[in-house]
MARLUMDO-907155 format. One record per residue (C-alpha): residue number from 0; residue in three letters; x, y, z. Coordinates in nm, 2 decimals. Example, Ala and Ser with C-alpha at 12.3 -4.5 7.8 and 13.67 -1.06 7.14 Angstrom:
# MARLUMDO-907155
+-----+-----+--------+--------+--------+
:   k :   r :     c1 :     c2 :     c3 :
+-----+-----+--------+--------+--------+
:   0 : ALA :   1.23 :  -0.45 :   0.78 :
:   1 : SER :   1.37 :  -0.11 :   0.71 :
+-----+-----+--------+--------+--------+
END
This chain:
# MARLUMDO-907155
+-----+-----+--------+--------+--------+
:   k :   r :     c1 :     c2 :     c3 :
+-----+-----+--------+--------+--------+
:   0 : UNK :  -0.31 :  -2.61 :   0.28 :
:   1 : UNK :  -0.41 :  -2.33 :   0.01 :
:   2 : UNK :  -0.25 :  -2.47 :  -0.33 :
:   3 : UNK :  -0.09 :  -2.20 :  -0.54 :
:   4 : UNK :  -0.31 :  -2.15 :  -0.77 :
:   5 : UNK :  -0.64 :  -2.11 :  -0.54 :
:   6 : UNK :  -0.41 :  -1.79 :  -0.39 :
:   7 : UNK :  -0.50 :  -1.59 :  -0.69 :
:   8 : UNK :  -0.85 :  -1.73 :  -0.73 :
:   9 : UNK :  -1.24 :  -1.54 :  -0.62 :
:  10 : UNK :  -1.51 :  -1.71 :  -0.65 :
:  11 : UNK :  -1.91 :  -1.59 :  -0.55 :
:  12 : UNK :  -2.25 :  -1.68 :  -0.57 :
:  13 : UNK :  -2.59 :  -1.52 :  -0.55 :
:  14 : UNK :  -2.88 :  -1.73 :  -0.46 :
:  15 : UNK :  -3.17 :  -1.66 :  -0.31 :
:  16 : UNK :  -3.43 :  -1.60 :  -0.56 :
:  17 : UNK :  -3.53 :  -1.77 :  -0.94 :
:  18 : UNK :  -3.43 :  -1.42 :  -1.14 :
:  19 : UNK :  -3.08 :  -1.25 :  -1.03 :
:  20 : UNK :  -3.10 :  -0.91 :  -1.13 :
:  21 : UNK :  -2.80 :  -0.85 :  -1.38 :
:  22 : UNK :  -2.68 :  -0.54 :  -1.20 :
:  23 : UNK :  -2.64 :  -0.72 :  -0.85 :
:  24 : UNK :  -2.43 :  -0.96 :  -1.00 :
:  25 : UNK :  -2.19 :  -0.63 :  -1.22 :
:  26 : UNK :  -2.24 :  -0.46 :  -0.91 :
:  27 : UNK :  -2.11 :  -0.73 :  -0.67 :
:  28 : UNK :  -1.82 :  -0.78 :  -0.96 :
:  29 : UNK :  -1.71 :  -0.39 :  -0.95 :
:  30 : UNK :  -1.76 :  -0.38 :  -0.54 :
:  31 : UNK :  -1.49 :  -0.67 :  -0.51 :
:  32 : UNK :  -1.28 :  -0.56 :  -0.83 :
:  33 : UNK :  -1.27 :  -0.26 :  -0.67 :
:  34 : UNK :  -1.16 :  -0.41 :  -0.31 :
:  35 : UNK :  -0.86 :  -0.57 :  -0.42 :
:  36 : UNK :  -0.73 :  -0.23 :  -0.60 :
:  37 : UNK :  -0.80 :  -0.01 :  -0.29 :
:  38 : UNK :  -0.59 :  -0.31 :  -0.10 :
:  39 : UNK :  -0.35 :  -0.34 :  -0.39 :
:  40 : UNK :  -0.29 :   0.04 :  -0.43 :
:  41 : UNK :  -0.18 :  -0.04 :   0.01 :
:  42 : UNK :   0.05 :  -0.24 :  -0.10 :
:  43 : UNK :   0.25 :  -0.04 :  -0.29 :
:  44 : UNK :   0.24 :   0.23 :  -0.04 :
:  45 : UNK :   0.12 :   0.50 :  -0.27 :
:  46 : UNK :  -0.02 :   0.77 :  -0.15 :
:  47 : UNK :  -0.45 :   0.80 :  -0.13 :
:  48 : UNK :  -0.63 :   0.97 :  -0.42 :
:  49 : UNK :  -0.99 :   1.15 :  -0.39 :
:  50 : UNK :  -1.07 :   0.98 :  -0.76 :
:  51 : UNK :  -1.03 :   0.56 :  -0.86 :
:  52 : UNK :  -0.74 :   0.66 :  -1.09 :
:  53 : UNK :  -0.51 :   0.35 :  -0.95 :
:  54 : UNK :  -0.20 :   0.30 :  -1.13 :
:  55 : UNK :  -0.14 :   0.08 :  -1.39 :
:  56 : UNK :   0.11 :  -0.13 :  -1.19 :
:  57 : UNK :  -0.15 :  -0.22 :  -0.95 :
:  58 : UNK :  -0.43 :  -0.28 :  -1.23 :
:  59 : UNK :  -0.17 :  -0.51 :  -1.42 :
:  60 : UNK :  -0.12 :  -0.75 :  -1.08 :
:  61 : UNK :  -0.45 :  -0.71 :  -0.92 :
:  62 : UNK :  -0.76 :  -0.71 :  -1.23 :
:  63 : UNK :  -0.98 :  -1.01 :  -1.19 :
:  64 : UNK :  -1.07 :  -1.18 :  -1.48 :
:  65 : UNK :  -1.40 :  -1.39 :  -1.51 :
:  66 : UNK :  -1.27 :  -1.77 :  -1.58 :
:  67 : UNK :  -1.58 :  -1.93 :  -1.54 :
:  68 : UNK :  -1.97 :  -1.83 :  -1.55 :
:  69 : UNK :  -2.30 :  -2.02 :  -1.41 :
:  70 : UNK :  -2.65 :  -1.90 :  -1.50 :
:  71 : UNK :  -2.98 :  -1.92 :  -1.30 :
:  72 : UNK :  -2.78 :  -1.85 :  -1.00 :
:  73 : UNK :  -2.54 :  -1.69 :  -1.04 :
:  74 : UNK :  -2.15 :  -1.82 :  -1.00 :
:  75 : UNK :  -1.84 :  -1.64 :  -1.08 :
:  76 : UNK :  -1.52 :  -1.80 :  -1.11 :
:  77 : UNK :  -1.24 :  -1.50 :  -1.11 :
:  78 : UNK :  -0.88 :  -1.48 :  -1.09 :
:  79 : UNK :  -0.59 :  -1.29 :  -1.10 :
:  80 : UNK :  -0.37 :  -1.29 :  -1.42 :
:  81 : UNK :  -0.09 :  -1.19 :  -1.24 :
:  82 : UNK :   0.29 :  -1.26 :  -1.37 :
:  83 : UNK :   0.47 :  -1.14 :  -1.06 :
:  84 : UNK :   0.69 :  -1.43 :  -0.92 :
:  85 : UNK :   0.68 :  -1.33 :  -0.50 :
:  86 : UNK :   1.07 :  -1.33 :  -0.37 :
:  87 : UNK :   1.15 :  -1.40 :  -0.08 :
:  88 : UNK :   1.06 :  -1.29 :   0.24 :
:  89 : UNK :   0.71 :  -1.19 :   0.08 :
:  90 : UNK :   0.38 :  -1.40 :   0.15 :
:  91 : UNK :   0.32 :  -1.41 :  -0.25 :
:  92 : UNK :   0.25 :  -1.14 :  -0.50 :
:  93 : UNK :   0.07 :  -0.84 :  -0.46 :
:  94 : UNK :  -0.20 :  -0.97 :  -0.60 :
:  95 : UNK :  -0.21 :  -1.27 :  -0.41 :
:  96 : UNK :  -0.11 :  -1.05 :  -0.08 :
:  97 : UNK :  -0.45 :  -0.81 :  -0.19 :
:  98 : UNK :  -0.71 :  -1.12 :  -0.24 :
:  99 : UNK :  -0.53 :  -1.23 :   0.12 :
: 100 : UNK :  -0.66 :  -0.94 :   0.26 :
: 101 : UNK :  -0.94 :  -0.90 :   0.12 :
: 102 : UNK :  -1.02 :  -1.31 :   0.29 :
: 103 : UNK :  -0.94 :  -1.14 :   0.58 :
: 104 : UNK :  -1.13 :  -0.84 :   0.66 :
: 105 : UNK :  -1.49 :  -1.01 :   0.54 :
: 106 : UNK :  -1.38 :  -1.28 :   0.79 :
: 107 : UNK :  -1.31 :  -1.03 :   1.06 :
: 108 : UNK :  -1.67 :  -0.84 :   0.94 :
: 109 : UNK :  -1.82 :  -1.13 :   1.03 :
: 110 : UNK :  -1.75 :  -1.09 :   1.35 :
: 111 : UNK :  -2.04 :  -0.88 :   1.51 :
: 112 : UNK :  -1.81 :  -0.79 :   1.79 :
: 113 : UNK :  -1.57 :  -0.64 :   1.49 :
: 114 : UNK :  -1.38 :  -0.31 :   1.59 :
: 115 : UNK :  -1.24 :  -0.04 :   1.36 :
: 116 : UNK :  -0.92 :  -0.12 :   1.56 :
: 117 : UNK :  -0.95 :  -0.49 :   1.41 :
: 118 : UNK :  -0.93 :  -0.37 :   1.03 :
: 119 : UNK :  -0.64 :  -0.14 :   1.14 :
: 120 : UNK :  -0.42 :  -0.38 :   1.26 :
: 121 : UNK :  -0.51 :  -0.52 :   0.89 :
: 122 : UNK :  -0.43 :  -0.20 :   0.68 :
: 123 : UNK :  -0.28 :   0.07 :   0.84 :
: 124 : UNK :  -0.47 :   0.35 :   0.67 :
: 125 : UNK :  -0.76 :   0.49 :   0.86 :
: 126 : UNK :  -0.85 :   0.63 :   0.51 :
: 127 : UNK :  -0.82 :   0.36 :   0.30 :
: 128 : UNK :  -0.96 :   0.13 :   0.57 :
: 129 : UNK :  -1.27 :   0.35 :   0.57 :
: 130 : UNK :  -1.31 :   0.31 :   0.11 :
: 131 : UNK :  -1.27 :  -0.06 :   0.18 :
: 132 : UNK :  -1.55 :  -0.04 :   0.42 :
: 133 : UNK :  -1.79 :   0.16 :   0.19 :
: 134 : UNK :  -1.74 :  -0.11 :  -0.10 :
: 135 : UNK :  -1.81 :  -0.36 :   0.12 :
: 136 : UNK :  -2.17 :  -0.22 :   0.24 :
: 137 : UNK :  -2.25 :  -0.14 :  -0.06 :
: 138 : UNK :  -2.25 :  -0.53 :  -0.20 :
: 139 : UNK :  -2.30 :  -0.69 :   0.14 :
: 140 : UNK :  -2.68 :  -0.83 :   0.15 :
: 141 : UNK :  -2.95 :  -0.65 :   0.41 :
: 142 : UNK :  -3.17 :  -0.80 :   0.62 :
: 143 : UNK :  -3.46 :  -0.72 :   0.36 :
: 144 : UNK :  -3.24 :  -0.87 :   0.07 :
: 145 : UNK :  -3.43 :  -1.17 :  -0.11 :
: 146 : UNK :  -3.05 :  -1.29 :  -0.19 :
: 147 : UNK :  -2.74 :  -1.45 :  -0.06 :
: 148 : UNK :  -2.40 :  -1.37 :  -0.14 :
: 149 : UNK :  -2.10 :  -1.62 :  -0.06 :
: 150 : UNK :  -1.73 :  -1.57 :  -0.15 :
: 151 : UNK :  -1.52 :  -1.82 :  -0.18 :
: 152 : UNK :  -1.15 :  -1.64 :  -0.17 :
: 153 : UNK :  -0.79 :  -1.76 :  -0.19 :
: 154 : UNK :  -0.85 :  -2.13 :  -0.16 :
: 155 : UNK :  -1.00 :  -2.00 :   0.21 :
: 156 : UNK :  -1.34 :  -2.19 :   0.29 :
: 157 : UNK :  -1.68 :  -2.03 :   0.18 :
: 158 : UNK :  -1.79 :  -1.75 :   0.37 :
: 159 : UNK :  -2.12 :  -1.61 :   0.35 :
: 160 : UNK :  -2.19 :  -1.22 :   0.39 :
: 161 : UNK :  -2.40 :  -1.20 :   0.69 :
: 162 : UNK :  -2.74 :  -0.96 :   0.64 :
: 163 : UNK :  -2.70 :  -0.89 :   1.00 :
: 164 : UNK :  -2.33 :  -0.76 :   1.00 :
: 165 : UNK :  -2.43 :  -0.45 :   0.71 :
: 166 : UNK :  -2.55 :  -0.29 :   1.02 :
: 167 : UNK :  -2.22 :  -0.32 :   1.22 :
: 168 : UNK :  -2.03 :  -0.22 :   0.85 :
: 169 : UNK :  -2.28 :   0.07 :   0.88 :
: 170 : UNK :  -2.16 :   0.18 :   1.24 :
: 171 : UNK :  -1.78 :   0.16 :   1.18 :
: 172 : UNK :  -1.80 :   0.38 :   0.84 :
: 173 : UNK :  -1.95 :   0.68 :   1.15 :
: 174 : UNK :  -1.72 :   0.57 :   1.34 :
: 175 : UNK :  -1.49 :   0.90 :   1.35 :
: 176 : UNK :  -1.10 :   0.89 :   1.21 :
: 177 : UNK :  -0.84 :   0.90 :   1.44 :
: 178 : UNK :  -0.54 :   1.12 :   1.38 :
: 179 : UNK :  -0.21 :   0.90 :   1.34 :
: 180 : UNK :   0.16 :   0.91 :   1.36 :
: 181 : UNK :   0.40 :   0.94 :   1.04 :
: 182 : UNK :   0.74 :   0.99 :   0.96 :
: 183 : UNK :   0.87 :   1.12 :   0.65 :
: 184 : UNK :   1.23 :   1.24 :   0.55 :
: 185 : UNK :   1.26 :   1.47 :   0.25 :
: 186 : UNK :   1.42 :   1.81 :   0.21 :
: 187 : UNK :   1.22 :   2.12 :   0.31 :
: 188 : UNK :   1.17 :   2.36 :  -0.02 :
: 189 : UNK :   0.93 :   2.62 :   0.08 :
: 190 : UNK :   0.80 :   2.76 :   0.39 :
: 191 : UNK :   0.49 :   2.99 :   0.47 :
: 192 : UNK :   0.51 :   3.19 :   0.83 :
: 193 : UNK :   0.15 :   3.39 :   0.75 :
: 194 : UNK :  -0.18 :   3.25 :   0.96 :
: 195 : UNK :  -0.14 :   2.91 :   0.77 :
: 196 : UNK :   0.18 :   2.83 :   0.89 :
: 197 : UNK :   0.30 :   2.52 :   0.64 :
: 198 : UNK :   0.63 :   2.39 :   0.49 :
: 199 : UNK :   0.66 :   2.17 :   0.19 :
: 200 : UNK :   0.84 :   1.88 :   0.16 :
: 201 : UNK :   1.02 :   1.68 :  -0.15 :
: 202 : UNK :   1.01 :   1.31 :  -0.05 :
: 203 : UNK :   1.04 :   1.00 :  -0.16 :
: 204 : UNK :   0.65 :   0.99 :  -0.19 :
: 205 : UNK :   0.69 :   1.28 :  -0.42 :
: 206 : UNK :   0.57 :   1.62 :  -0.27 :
: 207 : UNK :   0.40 :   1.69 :   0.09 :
: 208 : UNK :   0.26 :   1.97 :   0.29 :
: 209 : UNK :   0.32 :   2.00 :   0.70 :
: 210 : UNK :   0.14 :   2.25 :   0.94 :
: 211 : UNK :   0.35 :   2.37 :   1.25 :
: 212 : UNK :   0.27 :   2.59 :   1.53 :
: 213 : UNK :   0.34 :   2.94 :   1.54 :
: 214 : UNK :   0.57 :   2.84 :   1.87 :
: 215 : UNK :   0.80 :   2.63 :   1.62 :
: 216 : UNK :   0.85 :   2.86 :   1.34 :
: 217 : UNK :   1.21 :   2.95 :   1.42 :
: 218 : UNK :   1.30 :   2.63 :   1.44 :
: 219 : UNK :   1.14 :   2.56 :   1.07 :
: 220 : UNK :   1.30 :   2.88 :   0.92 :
: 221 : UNK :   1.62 :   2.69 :   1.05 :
: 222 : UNK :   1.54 :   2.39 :   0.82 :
: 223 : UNK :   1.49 :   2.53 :   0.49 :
: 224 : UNK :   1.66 :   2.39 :   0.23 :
: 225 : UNK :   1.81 :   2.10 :   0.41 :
: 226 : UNK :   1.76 :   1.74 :   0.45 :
: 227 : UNK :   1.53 :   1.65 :   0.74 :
: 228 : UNK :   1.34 :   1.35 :   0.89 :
: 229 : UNK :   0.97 :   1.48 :   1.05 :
: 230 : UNK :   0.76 :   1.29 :   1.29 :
: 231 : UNK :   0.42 :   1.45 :   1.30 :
: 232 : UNK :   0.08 :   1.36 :   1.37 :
: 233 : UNK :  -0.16 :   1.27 :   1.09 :
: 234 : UNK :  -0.51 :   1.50 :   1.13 :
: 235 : UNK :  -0.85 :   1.43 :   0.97 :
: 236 : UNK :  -0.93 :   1.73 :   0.81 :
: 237 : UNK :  -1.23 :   1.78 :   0.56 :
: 238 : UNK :  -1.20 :   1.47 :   0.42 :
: 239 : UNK :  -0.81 :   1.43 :   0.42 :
: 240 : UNK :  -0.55 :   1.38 :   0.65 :
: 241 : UNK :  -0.29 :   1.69 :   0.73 :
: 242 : UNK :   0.04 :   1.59 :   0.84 :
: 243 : UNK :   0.09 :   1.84 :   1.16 :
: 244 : UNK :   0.36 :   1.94 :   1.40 :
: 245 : UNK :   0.40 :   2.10 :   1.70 :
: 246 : UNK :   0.73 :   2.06 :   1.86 :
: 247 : UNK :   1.10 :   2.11 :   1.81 :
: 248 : UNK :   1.21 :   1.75 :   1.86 :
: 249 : UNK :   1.00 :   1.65 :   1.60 :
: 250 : UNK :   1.25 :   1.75 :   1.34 :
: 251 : UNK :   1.58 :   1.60 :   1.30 :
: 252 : UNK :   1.84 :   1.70 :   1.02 :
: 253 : UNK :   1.96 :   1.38 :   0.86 :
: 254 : UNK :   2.16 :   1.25 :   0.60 :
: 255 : UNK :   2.01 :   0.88 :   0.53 :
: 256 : UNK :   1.73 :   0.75 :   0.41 :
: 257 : UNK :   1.63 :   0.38 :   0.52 :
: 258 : UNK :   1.51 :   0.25 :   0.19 :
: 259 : UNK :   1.24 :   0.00 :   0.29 :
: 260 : UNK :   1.18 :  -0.14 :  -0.08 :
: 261 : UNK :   1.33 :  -0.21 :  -0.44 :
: 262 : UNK :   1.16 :  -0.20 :  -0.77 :
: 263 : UNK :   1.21 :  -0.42 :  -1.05 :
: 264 : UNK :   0.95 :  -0.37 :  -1.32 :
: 265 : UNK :   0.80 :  -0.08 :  -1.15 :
: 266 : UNK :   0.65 :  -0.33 :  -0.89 :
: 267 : UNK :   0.80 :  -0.22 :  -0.49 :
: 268 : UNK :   0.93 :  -0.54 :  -0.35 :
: 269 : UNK :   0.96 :  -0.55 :   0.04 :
: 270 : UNK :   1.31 :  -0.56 :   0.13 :
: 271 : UNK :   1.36 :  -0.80 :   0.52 :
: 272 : UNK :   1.62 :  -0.55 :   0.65 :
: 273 : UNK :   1.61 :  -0.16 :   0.57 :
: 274 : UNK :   1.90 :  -0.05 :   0.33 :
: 275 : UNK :   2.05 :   0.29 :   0.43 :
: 276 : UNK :   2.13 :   0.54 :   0.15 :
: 277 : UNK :   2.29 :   0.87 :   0.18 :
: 278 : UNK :   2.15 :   1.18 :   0.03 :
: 279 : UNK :   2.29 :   1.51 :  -0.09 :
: 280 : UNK :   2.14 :   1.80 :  -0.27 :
: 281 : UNK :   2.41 :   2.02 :  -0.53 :
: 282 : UNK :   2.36 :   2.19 :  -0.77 :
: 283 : UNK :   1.98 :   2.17 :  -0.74 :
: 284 : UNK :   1.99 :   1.75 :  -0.79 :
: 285 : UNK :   1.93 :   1.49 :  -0.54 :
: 286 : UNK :   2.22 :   1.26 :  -0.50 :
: 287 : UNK :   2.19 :   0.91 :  -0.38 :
: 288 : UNK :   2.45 :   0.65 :  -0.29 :
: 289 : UNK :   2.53 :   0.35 :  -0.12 :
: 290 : UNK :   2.92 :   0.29 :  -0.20 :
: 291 : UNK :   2.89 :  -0.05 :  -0.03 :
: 292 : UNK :   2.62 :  -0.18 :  -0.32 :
: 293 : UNK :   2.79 :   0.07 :  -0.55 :
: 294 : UNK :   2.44 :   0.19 :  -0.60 :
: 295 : UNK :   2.50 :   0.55 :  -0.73 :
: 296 : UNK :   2.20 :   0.82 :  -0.90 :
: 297 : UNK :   2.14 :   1.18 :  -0.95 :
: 298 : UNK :   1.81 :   1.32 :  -1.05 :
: 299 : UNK :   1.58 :   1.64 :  -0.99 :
: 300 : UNK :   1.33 :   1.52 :  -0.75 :
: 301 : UNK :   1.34 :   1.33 :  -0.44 :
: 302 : UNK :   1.09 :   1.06 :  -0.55 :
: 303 : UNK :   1.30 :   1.03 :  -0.89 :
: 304 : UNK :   1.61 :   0.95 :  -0.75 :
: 305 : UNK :   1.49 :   0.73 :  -0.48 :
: 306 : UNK :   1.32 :   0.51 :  -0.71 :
: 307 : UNK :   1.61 :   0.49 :  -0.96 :
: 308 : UNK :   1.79 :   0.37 :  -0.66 :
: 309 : UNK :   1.55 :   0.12 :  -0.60 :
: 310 : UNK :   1.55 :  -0.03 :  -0.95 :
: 311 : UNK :   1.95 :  -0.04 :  -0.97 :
: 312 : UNK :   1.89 :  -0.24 :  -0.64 :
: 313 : UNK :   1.68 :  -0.51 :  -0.80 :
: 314 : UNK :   1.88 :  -0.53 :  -1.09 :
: 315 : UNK :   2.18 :  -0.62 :  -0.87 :
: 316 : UNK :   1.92 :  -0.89 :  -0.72 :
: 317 : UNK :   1.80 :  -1.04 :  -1.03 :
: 318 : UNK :   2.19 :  -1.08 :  -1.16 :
: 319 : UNK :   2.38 :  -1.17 :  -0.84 :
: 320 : UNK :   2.13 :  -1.33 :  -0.61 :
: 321 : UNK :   1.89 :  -1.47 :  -0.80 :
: 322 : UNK :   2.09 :  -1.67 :  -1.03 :
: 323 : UNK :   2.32 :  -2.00 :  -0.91 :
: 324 : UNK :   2.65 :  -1.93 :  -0.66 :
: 325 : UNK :   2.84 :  -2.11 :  -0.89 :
: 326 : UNK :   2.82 :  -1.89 :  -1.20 :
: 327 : UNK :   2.91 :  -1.58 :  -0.99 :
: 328 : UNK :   3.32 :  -1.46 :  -1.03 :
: 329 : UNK :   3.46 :  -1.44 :  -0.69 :
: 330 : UNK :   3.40 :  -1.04 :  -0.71 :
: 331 : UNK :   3.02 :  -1.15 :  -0.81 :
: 332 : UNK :   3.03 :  -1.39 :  -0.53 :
: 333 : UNK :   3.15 :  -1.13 :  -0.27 :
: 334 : UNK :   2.87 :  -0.85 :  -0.41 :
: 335 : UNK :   2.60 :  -1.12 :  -0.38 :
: 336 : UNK :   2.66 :  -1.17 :  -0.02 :
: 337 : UNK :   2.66 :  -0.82 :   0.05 :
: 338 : UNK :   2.35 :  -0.79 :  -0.10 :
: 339 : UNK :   2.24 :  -1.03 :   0.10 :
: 340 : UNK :   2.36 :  -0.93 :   0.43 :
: 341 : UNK :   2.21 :  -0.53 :   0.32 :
: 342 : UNK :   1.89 :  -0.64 :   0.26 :
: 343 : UNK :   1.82 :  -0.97 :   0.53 :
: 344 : UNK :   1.66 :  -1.19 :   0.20 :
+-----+-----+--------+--------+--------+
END
């Protein structure tokens, strides 16, 4: 059994020859450091970014920090300084979830029958899938490499990066994207009905483009201004993905949004059961409520108001559920069970 403390723990080693160059051993530093904030930045289901600019929520619970240093051959003790208690329901922190993963998917590209299908059932990003990949071939040892490298992760037994396997890493960086499904709900703010055909959407993920089909368009015109959930195909397009539709049916108007997470300390928090909270737009604000929770805001933007929601939500947590039964008021008592019916932890 992995003790706690291993969970946040990374440990590698570079043998192989009498003099390691000191760049391998920065380079094989940044490649992981790097890893875990790609993995991280998942986590937190923000949205992918052409530049490493990762927020500083994820750079707070995911930096490694060198504990411990070996000459001659090199060995690197790291770990996560990483305050985040994990509630329940969750399989540790973020940080601990991230160095998790990141056990995982050198395990699985170890495998030299490994599929780009395996590391999506992992992370379910083909983009960020693919930027985990290129980190990893560029630290993972070639058949001509003089050295060795051999992570140690999590508390997980040693595993040493194949030479072999950079080959297969090679293949499934070519191998092509694949378009995917997503949903997104959000209120439709502008529309364009020239050759690009494209309506923008306020979400909760802040604001998003769609491409439709000249076949559709009435249907969009129908939909500006309101609230709307759209199920569309995600397209690889130079480099990015393009959320796309094509049909009527794939637009609903709606009133709810399931929230999925809460925030306390600007850290999302994986709620067991969706919490549903309605939305209305007057007077050019957002208004979100659940009058169950007596979770109430008003703000601007989508994304603003959603997330104020989410932090009134973990507020309510931290001083109804979290605490001791007994020190609750029989109103506190009542709240704290509906809290915990809303949200399954």
């Amino acid at each position: 059994m992995v003790k706690a403390e291993d969970k946040k723990n990374i440990s590698f080693s570079i043998t192989g020859e009498d003099k390691i160059p000191a760049i391998e051993m920065v380079g094989a530093i940044q490649h992981i450091q790097n890893i875990i904030y790609h993995i991280g930045d998942y986590l937190h289901g923000t949205p992918n970014r052409p530049q490493r600019d990762f927020p500083q929520v994820v750079k707070d619970q995911c930096t490694l920090f060198i504990i411990n240093l070996e000459m001659g051959s090199v060995i690197a003790d790291m770990q996560i300084v990483d305050a985040q208690t994990g509630l329940p329901g969750m399989d540790g922190t973020y940080g601990e979830r991230a160095i998790s993963l990141t056990n995982e998917f050198i395990g699985a590209l170890s495998d030299p029958d490994v599929s780009i299908d395996d590391l999506h059932n992992k992370i379910g990003n083909p983009h960020r899938v693919n930027k985990i990949l290129k980190e990893l071939h560029s630290m993972w040892p070639g058949t001509q490499s003089k050295s060795e490298l051999t992570f140690k992760i999590g508390g997980n037994p040693e595993k040493r990066l194949k030479p072999d396997q950079r080959d297969v890493i090679q293949s499934l960086l070519h191998t092509p994207l694949h378009e995917y499904e997503k949903e997104v709900f959000g209120r439709v703010i502008e529309i364009r009905v020239d050759e690009k055909r494209k309506i923008r959407i306020d979400t909760p993920e802040g604001p998003i483009e769609c491409h439709y089909t000249s076949d559709i368009e009435d249907a969009v015109r129908e939909v500006i201004g309101e609230l709307v959930t759209i199920r569309g195909m995600m397209i690889p397009s130079k480099g990015k993905f393009i959320l796309s539709i094509d049909d009527e049916v794939s637009i609903d108007n709606v009133s709810q949004y399931h929230l999925k997470t809460m925030k306390k300390d600007g850290i999302d928090t994986n709620l067991i059961r969706e919490v549903l909270i309605d939305i209305d737009f007057e007077n050019d604000y957002f208004i979100a409520s659940n009058d169950d929770l007596g979770l109430l805001s008003a703000k601007p933007k989508m994304k603003q108001v959603i997330e104020e929601i989410q932090e009134e939500l973990a507020v309510l947590w931290q001083e109804y559920v979290a605490v001791e039964e007994d020190e609750l008021t029989a109103s506190g008592k009542s709240l704290r069970k509906k809290l915990i019916l809303n949200t399954g932890m």
